[in-house]
mmCIF file of the protein (N, C-alpha, C, O) and its ligand, coordinates in Angstrom:
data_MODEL
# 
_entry.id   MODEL 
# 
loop_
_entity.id 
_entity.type 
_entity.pdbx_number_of_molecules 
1 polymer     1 
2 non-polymer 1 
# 
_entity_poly.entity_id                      1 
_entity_poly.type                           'polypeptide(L)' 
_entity_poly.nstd_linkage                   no 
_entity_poly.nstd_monomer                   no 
_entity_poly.pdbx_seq_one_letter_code       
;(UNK)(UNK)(UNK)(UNK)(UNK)(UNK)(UNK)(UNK)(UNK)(UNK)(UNK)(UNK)(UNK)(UNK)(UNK)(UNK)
(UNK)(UNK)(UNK)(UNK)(UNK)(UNK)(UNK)(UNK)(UNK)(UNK)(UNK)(UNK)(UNK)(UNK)(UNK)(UNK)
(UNK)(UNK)(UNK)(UNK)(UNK)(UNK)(UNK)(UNK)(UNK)(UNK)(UNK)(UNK)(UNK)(UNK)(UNK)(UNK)
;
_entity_poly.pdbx_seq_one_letter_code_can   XXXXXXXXXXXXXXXXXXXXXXXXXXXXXXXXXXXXXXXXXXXXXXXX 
_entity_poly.pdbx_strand_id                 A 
# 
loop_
_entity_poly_seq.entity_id 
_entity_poly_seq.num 
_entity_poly_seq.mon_id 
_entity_poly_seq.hetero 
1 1  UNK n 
1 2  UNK n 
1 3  UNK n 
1 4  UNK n 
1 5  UNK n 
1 6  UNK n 
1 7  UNK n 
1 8  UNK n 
1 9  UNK n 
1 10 UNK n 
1 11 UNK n 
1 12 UNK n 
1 13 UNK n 
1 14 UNK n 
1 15 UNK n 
1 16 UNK n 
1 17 UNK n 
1 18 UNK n 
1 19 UNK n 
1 20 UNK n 
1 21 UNK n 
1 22 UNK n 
1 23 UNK n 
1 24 UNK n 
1 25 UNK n 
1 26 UNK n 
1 27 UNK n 
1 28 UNK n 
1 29 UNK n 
1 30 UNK n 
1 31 UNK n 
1 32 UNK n 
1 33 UNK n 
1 34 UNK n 
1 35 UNK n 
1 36 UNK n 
1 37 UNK n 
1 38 UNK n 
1 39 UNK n 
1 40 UNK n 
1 41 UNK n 
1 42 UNK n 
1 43 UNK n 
1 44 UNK n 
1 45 UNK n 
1 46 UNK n 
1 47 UNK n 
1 48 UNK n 
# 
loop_
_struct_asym.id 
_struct_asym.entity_id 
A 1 
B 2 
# 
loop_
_chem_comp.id 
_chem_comp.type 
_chem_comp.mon_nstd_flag 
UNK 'L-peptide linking' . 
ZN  non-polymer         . 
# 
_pdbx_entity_nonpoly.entity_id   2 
_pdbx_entity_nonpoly.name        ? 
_pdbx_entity_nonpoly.comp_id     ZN 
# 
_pdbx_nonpoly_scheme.asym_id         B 
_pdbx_nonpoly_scheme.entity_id       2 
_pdbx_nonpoly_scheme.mon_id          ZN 
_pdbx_nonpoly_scheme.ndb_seq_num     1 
_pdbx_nonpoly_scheme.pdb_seq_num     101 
_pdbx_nonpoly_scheme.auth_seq_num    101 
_pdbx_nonpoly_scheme.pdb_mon_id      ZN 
_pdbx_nonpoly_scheme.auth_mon_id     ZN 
_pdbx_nonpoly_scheme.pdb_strand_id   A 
_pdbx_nonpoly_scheme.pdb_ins_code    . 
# 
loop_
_atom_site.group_PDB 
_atom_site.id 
_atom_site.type_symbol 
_atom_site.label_atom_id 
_atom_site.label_alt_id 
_atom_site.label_comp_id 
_atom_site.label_asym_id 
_atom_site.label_entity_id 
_atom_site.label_seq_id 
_atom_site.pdbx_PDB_ins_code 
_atom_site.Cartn_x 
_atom_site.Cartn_y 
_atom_site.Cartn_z 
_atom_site.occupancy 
_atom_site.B_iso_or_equiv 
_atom_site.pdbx_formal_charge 
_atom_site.auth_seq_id 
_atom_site.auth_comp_id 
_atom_site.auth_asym_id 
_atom_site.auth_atom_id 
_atom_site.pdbx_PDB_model_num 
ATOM   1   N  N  . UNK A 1 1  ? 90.105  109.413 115.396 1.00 0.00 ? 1   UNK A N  1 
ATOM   2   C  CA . UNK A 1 1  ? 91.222  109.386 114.459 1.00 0.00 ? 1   UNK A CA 1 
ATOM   3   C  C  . UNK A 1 1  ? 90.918  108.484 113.263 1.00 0.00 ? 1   UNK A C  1 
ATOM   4   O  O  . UNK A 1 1  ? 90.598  107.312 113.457 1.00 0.00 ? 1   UNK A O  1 
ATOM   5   N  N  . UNK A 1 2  ? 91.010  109.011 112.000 1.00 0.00 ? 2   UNK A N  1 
ATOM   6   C  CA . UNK A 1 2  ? 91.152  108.292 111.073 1.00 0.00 ? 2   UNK A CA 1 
ATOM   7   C  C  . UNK A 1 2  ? 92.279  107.513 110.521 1.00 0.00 ? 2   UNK A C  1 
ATOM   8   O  O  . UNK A 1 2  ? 93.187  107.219 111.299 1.00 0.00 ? 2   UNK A O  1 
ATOM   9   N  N  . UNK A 1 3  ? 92.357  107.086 109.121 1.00 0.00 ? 3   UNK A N  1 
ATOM   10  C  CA . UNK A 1 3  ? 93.487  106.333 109.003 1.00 0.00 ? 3   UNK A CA 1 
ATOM   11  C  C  . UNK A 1 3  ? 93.575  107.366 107.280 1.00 0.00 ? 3   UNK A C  1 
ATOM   12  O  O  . UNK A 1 3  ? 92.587  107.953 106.838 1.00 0.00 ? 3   UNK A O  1 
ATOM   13  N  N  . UNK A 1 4  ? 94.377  107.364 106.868 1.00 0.00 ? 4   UNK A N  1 
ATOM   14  C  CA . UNK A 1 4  ? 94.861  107.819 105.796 1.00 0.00 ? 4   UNK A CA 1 
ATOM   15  C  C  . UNK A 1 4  ? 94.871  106.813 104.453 1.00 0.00 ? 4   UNK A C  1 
ATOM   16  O  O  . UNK A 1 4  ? 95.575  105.812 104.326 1.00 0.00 ? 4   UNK A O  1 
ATOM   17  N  N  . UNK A 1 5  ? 93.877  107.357 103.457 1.00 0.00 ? 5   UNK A N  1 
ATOM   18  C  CA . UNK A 1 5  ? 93.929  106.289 102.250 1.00 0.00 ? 5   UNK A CA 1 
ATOM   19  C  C  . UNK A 1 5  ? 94.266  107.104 101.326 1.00 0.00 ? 5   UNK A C  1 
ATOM   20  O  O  . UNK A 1 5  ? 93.801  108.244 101.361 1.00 0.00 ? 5   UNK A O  1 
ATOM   21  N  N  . UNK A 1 6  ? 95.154  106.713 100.280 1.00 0.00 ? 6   UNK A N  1 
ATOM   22  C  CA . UNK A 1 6  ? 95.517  107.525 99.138  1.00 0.00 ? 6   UNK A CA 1 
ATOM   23  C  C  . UNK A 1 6  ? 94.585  106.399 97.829  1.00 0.00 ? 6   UNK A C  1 
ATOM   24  O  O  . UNK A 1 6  ? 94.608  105.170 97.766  1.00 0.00 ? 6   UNK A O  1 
ATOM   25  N  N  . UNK A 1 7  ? 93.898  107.315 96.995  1.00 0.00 ? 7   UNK A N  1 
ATOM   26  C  CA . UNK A 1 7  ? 93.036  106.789 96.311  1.00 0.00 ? 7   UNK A CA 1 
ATOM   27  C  C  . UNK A 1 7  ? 93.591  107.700 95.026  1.00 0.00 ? 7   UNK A C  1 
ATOM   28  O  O  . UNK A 1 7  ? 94.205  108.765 94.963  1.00 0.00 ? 7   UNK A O  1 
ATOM   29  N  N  . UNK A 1 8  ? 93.006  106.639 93.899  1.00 0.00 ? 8   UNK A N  1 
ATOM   30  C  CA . UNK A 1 8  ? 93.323  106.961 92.073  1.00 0.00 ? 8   UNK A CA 1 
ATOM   31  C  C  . UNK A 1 8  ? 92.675  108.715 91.959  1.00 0.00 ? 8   UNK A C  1 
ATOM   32  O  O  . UNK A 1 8  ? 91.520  109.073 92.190  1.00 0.00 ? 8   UNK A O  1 
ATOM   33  N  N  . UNK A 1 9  ? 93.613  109.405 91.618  1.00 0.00 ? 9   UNK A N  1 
ATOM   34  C  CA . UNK A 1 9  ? 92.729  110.434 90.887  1.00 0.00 ? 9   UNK A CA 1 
ATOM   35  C  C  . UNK A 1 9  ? 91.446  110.047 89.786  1.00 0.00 ? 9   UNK A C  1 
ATOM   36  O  O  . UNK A 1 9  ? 90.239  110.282 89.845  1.00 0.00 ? 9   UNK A O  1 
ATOM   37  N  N  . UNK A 1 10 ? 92.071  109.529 89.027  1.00 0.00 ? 10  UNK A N  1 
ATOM   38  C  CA . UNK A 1 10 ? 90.857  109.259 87.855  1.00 0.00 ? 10  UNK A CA 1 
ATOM   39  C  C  . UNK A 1 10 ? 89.879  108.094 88.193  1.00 0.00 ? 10  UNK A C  1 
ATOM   40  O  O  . UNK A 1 10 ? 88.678  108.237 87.966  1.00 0.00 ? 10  UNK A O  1 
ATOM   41  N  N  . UNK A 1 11 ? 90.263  107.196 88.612  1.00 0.00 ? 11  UNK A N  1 
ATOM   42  C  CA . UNK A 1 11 ? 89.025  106.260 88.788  1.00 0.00 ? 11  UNK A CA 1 
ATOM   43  C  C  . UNK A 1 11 ? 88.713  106.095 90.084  1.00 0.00 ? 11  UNK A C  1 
ATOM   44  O  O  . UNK A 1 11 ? 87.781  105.318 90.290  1.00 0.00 ? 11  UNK A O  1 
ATOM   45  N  N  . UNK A 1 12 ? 89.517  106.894 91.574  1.00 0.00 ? 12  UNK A N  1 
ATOM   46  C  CA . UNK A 1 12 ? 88.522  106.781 92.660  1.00 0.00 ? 12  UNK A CA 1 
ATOM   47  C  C  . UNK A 1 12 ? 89.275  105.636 93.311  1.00 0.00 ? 12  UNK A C  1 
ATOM   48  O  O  . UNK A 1 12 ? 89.096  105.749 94.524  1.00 0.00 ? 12  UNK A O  1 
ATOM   49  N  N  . UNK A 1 13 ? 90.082  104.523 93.032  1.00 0.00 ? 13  UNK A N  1 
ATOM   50  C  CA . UNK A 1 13 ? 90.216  103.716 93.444  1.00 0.00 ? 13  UNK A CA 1 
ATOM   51  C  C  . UNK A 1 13 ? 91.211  103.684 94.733  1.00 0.00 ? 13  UNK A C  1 
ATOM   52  O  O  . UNK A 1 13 ? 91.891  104.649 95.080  1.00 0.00 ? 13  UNK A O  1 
ATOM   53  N  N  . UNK A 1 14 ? 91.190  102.629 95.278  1.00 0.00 ? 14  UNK A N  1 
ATOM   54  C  CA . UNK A 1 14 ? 92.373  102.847 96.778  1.00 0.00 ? 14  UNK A CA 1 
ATOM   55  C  C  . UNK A 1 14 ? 93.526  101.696 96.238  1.00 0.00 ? 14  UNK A C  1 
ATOM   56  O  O  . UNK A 1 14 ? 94.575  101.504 96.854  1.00 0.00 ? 14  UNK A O  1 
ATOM   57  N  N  . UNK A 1 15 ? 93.160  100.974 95.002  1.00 0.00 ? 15  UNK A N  1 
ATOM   58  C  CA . UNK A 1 15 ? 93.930  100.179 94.809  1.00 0.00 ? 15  UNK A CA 1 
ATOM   59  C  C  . UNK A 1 15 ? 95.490  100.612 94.366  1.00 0.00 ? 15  UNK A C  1 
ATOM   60  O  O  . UNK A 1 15 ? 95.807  100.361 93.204  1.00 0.00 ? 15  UNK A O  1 
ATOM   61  N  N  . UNK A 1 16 ? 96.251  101.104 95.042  1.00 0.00 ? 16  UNK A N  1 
ATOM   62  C  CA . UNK A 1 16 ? 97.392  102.291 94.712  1.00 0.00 ? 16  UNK A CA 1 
ATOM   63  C  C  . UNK A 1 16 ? 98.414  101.081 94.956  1.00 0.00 ? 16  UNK A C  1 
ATOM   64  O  O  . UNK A 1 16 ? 98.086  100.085 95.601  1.00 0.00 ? 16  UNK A O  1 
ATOM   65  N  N  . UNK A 1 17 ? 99.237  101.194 94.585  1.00 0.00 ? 17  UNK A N  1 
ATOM   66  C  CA . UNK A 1 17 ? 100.730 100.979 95.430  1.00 0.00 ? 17  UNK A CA 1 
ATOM   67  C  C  . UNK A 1 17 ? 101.633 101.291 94.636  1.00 0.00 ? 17  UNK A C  1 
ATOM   68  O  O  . UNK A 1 17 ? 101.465 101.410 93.422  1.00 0.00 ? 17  UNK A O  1 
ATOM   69  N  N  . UNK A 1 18 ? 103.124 101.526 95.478  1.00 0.00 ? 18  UNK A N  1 
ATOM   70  C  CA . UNK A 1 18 ? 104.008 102.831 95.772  1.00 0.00 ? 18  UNK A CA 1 
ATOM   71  C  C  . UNK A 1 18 ? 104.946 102.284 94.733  1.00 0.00 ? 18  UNK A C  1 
ATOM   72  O  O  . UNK A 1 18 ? 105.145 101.070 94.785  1.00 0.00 ? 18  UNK A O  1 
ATOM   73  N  N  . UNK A 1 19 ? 105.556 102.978 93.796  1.00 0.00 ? 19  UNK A N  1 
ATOM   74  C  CA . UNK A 1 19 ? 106.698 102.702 92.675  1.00 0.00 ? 19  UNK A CA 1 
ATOM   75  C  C  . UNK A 1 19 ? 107.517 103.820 92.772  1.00 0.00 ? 19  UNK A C  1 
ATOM   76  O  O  . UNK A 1 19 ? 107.253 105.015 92.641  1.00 0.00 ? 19  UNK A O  1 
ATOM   77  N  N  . UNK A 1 20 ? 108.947 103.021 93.117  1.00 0.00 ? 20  UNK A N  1 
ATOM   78  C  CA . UNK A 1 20 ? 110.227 104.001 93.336  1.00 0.00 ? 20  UNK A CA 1 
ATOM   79  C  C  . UNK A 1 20 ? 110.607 104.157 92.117  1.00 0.00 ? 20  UNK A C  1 
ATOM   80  O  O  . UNK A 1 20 ? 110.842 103.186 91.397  1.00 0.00 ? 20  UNK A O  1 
ATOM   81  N  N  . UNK A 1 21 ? 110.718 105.357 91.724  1.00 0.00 ? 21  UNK A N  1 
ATOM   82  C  CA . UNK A 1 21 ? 111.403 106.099 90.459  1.00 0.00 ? 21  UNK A CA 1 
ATOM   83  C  C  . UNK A 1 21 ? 112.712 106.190 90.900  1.00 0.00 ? 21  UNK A C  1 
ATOM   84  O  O  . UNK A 1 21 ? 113.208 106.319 92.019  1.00 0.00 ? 21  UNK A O  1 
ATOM   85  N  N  . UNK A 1 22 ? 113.243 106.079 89.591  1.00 0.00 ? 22  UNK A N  1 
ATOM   86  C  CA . UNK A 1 22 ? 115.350 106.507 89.852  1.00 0.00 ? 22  UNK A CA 1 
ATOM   87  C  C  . UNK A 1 22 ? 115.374 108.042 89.951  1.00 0.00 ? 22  UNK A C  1 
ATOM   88  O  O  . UNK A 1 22 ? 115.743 108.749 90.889  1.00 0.00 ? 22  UNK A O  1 
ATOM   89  N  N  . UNK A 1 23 ? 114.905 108.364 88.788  1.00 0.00 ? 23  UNK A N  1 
ATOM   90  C  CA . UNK A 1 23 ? 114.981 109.646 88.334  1.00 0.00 ? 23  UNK A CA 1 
ATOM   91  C  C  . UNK A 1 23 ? 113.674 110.529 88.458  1.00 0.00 ? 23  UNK A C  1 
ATOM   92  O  O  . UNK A 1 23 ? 113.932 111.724 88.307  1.00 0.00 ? 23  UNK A O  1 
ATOM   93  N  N  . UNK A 1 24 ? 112.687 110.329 88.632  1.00 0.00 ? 24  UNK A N  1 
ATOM   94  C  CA . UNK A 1 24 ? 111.314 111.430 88.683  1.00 0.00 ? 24  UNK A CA 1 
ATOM   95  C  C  . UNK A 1 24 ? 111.048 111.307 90.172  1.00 0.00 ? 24  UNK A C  1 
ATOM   96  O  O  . UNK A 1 24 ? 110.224 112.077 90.666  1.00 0.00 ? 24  UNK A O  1 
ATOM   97  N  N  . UNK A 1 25 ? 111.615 110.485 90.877  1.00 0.00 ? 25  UNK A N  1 
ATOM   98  C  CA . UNK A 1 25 ? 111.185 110.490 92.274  1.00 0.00 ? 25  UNK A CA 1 
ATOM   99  C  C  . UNK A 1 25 ? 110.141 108.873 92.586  1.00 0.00 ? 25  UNK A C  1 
ATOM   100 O  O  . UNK A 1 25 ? 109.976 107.813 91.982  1.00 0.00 ? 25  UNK A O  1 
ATOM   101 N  N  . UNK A 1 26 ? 109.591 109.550 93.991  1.00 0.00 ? 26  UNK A N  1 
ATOM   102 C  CA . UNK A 1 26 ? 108.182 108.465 93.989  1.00 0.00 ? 26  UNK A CA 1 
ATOM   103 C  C  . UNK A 1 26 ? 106.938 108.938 93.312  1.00 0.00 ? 26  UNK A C  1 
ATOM   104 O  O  . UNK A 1 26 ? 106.483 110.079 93.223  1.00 0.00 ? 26  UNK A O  1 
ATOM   105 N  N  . UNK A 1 27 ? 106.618 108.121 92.983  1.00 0.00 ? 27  UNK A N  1 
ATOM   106 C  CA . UNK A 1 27 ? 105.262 107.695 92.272  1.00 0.00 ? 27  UNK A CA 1 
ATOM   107 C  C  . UNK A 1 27 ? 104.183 106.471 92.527  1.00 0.00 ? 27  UNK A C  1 
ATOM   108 O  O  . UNK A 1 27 ? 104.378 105.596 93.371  1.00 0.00 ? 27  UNK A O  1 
ATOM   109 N  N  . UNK A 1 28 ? 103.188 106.524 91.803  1.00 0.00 ? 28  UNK A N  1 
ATOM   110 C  CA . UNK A 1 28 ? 101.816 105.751 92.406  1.00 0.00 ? 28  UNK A CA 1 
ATOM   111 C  C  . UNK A 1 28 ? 101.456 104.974 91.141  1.00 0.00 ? 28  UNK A C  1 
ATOM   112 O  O  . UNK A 1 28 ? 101.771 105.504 90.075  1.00 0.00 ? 28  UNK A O  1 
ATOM   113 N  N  . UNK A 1 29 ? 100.870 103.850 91.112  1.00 0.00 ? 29  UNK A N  1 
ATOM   114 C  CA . UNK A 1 29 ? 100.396 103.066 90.167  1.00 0.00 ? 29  UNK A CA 1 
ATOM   115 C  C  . UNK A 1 29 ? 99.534  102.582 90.678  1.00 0.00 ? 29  UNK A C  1 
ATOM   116 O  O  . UNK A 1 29 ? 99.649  101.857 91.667  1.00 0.00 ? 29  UNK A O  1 
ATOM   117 N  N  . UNK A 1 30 ? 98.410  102.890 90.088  1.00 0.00 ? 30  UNK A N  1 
ATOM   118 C  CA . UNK A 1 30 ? 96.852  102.443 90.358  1.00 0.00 ? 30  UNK A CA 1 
ATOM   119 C  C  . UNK A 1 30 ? 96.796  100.925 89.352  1.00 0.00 ? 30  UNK A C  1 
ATOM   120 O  O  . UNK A 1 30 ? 97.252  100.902 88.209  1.00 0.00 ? 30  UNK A O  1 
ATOM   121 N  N  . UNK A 1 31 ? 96.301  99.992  89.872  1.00 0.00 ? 31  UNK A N  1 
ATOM   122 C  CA . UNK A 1 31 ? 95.669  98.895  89.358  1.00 0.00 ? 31  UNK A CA 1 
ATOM   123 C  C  . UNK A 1 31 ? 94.705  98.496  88.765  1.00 0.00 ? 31  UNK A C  1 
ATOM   124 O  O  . UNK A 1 31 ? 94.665  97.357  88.300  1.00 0.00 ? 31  UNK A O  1 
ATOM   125 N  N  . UNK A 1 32 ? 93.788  99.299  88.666  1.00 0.00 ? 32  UNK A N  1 
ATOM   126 C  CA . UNK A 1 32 ? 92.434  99.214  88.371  1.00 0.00 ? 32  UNK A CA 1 
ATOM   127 C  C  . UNK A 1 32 ? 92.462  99.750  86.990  1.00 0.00 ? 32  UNK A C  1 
ATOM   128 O  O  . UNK A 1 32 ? 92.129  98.928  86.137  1.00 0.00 ? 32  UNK A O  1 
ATOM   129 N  N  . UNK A 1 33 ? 92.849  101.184 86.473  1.00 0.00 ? 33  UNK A N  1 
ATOM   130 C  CA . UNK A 1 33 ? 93.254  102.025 85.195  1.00 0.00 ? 33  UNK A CA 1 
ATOM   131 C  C  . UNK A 1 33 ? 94.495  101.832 84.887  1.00 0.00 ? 33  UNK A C  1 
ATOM   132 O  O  . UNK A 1 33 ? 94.624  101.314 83.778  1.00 0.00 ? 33  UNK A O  1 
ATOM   133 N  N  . UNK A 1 34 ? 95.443  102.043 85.431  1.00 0.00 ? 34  UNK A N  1 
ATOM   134 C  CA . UNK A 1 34 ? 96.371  101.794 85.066  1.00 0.00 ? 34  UNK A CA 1 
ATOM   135 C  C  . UNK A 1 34 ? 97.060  103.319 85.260  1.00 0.00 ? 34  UNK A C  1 
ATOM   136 O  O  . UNK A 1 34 ? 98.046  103.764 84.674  1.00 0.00 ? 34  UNK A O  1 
ATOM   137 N  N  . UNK A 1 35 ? 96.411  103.823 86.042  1.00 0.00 ? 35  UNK A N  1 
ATOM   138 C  CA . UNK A 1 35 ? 97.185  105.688 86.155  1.00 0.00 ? 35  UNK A CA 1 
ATOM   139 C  C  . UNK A 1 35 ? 98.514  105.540 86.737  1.00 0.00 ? 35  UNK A C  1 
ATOM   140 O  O  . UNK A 1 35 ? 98.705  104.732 87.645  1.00 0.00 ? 35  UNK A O  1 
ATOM   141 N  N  . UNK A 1 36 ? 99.508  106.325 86.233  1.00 0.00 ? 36  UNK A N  1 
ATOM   142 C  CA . UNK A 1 36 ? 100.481 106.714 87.728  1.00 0.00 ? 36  UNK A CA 1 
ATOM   143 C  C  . UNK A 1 36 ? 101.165 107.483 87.360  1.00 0.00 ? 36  UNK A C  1 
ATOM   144 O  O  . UNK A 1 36 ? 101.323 107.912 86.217  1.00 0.00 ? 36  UNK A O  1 
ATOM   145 N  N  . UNK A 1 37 ? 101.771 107.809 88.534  1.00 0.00 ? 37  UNK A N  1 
ATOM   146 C  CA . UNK A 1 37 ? 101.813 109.776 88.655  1.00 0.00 ? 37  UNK A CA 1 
ATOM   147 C  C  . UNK A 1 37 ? 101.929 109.594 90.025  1.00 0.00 ? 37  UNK A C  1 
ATOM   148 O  O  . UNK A 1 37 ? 101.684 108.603 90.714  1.00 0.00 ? 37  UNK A O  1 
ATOM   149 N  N  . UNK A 1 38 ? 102.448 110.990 90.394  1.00 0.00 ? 38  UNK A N  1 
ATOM   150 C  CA . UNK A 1 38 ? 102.779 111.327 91.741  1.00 0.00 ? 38  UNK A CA 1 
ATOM   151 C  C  . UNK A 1 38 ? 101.765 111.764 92.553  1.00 0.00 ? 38  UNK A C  1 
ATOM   152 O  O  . UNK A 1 38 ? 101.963 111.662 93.764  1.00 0.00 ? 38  UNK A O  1 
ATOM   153 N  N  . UNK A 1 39 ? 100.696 112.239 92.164  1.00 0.00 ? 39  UNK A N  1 
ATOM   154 C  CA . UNK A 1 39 ? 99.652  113.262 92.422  1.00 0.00 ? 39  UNK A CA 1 
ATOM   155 C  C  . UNK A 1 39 ? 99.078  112.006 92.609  1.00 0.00 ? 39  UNK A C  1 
ATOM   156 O  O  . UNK A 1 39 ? 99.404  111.122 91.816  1.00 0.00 ? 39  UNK A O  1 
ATOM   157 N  N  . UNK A 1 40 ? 97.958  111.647 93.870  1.00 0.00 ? 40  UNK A N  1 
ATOM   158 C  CA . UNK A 1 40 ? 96.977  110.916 94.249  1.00 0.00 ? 40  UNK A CA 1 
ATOM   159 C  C  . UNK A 1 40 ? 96.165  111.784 94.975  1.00 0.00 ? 40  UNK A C  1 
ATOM   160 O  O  . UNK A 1 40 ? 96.420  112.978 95.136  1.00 0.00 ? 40  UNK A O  1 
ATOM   161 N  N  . UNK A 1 41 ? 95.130  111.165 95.443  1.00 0.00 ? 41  UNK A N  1 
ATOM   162 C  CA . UNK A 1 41 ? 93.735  111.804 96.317  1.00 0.00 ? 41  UNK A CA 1 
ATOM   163 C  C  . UNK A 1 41 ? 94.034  111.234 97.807  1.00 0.00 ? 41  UNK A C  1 
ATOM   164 O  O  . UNK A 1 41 ? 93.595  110.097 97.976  1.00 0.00 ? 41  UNK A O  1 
ATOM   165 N  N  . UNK A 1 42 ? 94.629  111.753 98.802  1.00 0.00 ? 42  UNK A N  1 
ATOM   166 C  CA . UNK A 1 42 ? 94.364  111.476 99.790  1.00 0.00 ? 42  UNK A CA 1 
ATOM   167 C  C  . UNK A 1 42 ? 92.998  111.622 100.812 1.00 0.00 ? 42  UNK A C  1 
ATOM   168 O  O  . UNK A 1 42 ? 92.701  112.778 101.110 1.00 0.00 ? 42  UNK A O  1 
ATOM   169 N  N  . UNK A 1 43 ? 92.332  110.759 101.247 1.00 0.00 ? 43  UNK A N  1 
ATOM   170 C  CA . UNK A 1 43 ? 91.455  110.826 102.014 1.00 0.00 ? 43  UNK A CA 1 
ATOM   171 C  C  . UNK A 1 43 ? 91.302  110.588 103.416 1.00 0.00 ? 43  UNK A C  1 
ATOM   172 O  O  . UNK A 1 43 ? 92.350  110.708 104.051 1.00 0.00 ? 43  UNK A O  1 
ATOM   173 N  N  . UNK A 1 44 ? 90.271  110.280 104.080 1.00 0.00 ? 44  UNK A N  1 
ATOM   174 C  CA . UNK A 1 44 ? 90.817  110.168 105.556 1.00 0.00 ? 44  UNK A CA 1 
ATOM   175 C  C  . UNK A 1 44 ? 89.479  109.306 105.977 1.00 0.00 ? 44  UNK A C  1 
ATOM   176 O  O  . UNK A 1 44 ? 88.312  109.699 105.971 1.00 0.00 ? 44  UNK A O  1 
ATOM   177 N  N  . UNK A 1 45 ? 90.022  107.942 106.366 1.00 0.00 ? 45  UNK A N  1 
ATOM   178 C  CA . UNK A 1 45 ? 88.539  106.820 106.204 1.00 0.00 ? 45  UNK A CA 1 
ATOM   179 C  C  . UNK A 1 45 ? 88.765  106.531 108.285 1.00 0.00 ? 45  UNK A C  1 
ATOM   180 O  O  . UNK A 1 45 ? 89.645  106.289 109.111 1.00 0.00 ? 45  UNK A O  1 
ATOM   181 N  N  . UNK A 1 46 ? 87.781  106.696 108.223 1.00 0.00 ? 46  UNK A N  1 
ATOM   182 C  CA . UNK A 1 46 ? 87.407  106.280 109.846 1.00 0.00 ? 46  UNK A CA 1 
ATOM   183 C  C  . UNK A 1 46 ? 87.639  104.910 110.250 1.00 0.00 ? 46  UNK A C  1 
ATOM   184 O  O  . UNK A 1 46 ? 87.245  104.063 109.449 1.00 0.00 ? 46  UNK A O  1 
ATOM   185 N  N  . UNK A 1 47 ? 88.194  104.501 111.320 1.00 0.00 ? 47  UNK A N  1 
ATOM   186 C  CA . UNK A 1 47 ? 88.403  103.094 111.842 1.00 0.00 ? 47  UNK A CA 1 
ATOM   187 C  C  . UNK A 1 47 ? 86.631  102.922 112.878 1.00 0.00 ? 47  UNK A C  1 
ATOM   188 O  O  . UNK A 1 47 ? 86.089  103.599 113.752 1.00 0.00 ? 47  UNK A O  1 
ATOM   189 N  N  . UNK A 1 48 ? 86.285  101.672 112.151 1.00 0.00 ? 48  UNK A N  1 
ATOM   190 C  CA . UNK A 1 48 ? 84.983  101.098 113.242 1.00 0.00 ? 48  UNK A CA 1 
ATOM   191 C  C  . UNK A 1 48 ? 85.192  101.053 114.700 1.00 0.00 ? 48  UNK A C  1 
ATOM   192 O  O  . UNK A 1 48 ? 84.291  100.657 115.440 1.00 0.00 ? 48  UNK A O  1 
HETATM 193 ZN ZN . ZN  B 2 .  ? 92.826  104.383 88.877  1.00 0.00 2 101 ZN  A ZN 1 
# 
């Protein structure tokens, strides 16, 4: 079983975290670029 990482569309990054919209809903704000948007890259990273 893996664990679930949501990573930046544009720069790749995992540095995400979650921003509640009033009105457009949830959304994502990357730290690294500065992207956000609803749309992220989910991936699936293995536990050691
Ligand atoms: Zn980014």
């Amino acid at each position: 079983m893996g664990r679930r990482v949501l990573t930046c569309p544009q720069c790749g990054s995992p540095d995400l975290y979650y921003e509640a919209g009033m009105i457009t809903g949830k959304k994502y704000h990357c730290k690294r670029c500065d992207y956000i948007g609803a749309f992220v890259i989910e991936i699936e990273e293995e536990d050691e």
